[in-house]
C-alpha positions in Angstrom: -21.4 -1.6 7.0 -20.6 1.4 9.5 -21.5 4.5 8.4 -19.1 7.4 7.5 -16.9 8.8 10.5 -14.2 10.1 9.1 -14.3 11.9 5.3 -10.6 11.7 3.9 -9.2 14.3 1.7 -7.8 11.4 -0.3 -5.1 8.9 -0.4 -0.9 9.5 -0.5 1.1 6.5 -1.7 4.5 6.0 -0.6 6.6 3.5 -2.5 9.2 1.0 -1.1 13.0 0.6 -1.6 14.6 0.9 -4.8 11.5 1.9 -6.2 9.2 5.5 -7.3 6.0 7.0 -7.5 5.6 4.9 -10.7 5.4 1.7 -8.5 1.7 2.6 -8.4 1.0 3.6 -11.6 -1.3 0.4 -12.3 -3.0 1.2 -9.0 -4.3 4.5 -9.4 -7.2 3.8 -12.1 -8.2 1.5 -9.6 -8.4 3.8 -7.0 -10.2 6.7 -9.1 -13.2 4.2 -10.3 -13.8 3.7 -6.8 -13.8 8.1 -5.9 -10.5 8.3 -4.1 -7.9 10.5 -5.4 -4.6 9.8 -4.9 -1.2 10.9 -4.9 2.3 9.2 -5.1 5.3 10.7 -4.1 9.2 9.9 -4.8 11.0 9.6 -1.5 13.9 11.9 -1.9 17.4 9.8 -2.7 15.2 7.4 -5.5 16.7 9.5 -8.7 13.7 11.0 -9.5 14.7 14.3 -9.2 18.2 15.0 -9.1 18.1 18.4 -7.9 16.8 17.4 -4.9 18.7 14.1 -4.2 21.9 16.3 -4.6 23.8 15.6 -1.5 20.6 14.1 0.1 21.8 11.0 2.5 18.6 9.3 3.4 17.7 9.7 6.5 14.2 9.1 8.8 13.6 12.7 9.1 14.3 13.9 5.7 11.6 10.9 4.6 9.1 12.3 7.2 10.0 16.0 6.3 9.1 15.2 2.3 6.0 13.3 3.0 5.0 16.6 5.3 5.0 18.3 2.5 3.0 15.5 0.4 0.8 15.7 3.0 0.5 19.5 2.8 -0.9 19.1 -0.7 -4.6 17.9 0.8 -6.9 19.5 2.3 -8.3 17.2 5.3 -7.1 13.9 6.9 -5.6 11.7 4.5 -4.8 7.7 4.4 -1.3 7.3 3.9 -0.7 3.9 2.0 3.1 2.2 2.7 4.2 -0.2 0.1 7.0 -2.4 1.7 10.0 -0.6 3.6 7.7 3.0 3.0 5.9 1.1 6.6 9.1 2.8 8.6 9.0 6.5 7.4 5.3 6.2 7.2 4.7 4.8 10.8 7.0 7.9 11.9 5.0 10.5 9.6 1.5 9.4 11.9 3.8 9.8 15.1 4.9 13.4 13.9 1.5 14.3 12.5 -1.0 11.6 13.6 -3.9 14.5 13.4 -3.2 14.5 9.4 -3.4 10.7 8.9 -7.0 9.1 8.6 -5.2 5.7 8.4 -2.4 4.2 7.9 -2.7 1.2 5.5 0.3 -1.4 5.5 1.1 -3.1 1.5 3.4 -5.9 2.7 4.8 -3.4 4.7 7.2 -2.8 7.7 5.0 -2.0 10.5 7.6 -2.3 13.0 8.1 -1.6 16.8 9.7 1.5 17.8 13.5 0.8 17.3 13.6 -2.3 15.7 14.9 -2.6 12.3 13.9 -4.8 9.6 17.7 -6.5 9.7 16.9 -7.6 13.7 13.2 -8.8 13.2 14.7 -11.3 10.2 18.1 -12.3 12.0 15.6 -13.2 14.9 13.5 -15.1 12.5 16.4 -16.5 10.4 16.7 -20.1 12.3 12.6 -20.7 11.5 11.7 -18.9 8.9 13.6 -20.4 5.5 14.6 -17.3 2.8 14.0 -15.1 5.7 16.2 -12.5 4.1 14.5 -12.4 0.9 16.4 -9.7 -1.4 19.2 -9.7 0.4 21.2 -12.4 -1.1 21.1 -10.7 -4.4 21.7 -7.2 -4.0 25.1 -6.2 -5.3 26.6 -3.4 -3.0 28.7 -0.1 -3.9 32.0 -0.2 -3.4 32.0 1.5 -0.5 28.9 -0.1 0.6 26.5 3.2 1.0 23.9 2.2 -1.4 23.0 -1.0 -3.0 20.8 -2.4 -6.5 18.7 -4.9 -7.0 19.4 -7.3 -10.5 16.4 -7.0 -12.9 16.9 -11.2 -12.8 16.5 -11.2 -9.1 13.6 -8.6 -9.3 11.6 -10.8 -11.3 12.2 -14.1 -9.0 11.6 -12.6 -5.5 9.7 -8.8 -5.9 7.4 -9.9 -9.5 7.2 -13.4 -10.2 3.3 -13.5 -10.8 2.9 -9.9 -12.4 2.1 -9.8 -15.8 5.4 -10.5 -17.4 5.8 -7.2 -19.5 4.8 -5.0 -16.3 7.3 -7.0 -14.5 10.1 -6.7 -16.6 9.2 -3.0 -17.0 9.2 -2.4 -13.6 12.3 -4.2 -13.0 14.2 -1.8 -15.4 12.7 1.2 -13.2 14.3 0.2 -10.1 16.7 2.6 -9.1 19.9 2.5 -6.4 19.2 2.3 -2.9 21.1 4.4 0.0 21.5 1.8 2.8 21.0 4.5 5.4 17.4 4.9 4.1 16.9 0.8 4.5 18.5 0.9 8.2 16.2 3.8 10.0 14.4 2.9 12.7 11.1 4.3 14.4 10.8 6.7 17.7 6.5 5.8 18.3 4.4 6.5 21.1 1.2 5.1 22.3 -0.4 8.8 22.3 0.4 9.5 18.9 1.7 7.2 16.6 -1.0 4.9 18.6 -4.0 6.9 17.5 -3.8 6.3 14.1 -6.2 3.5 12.9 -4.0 0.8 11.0 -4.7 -1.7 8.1 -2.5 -4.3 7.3 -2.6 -6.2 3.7 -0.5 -9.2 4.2 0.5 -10.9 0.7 0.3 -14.9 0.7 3.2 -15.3 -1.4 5.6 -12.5 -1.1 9.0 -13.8 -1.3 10.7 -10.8 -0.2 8.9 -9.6 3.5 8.0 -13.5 4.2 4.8 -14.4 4.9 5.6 -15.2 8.6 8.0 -12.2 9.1 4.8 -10.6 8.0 2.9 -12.1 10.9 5.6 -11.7 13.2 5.2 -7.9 13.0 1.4 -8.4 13.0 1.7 -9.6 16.3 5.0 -7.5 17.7 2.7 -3.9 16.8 -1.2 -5.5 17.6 -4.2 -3.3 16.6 -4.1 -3.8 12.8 -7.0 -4.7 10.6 -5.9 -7.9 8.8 -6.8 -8.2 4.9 -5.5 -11.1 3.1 -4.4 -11.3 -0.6 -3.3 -14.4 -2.4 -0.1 -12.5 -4.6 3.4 -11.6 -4.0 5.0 -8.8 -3.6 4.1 -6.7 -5.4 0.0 -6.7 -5.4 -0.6 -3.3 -6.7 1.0 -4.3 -9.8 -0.2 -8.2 -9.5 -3.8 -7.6 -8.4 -4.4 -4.5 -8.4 -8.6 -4.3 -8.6 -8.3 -6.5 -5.9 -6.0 -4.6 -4.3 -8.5 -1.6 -4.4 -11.3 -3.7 -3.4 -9.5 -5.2 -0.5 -8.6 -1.6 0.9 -11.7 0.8 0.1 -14.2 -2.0 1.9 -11.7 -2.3 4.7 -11.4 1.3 5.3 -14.9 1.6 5.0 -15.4 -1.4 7.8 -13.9 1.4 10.6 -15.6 4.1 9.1 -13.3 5.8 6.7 -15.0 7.1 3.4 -13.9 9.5 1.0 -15.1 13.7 1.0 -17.6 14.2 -1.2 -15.3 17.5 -2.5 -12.5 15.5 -2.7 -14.0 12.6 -5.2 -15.7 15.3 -7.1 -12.8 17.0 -7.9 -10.7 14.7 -9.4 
């Protein structure tokens, strides 16, 4: 193993659509018995705080302006961890502040090209890919079509079908409305800043919602990743989530990435 480069000031967990900080509630015992603290934050517009979704439209820069101030609550470099469609805000956080971001690390996430959205990558893929669209199929729309939900039925078949089955049907009574302009933003990157953050992706064998070979796709459309395999769904922080741990700590640790000492004791 390498040693030590970089000593993070912990790790910040950004959850996906239709979804909260509670998405990683299984995950972060995992992540303590290992010495990393961590923190996850609601994206403005999920429900969880109502004062401050009040006339919030989701938007990329009002996702990058509150995980600014997520970030503001370390004190060092910190690996940012992007569960699903958090891979779009979260790829434009390390372009806006790549000097705060030890590493980015992709959950079955979005890491897509600079101004591509995940609508174009699976209309290209549509013709090879069966289910391309995953979700889509089943999410029932607002009248005006601003924001859309996700059936607890349908979260069960395509996000949680091999999580144990009171977690999953907990978690799919959590899931909260979506804004559609939050699912639709798209990425401004640049090779001297976005490009400078070290990335890990964690591809899942047999999501059923970001396919397998979109998830490949995007592996090779943004190269540079380090590839980590798990054998779950969608959902692995909730499905596997020792694993999980395992999977990320040793391949952050593979390019150098540890936690500080002040940060694990102080937990």
């Amino acid at each position: 193993m390498m040693p030590t480069r970089v000593r993070a000031a912990g790790m910040l967990l950004v959850h996906g659509a239709w979804q909260g900080s509670w998405a990683w509630d299984a995950w972060l015992p995992e992540l303590a018995s290992r010495g990393w603290p961590a923190k996850a934050v609601d994206l403005p517009g999920n429900g969880a705080d109502p004062s401050k979704d009040a006339g919030f439209t989701a938007s990329l820069d009002g996702y990058v302006d509150a995980l600014s101030d997520a970030l503001d609550t370390f004190d060092g470099p910190v690996v940012v961890v992007a569960h699903s469609g958090a891979g779009v805000p979260v790829s434009q956080l390390a372009e806006a502040l790549p000097q705060r971001i030890a590493c980015i690390v992709y959950v079955a996430g979005m890491m897509l090209p600079a101004g591509m959205g995940y609508a174009e990558l699976v209309e290209a893929s549509a013709a090879e890919v069966p289910n391309a669209s995953g979700i889509a199929p089943y999410l029932q729309w607002s009248d005006d079509r601003a924001y859309t939900v996700v059936p607890p039925e349908a979260a069960l078949e395509i996000f949680l079908h091999d999580c144990p089955p009171a977690a999953a049907r907990a978690a799919a009574g959590k899931l909260t409305a979506q804004q559609e302009s939050g699912r639709r933003v798209v990425t401004t990157l640049s090779a001297e800043r976005f490009g400078r953050v070290p990335r890990i992706y964690i591809e899942a064998l047999r999501d059923r919602s970001v396919l397998l070979p979109l998830q490949r796709r995007m592996q090779a459309l943004m190269p540079g990743a380090i590839v980590r395999s798990i054998d779950c769904g969608h959902v692995p922080q909730l499905a596997r989530p020792a694993e999980l741990a395992t999977l990320v700590c040793d391949a952050l640790a593979s390019i150098g990435i540890g936690i500080e000492p002040a940060a694990a004791a102080a937990q």
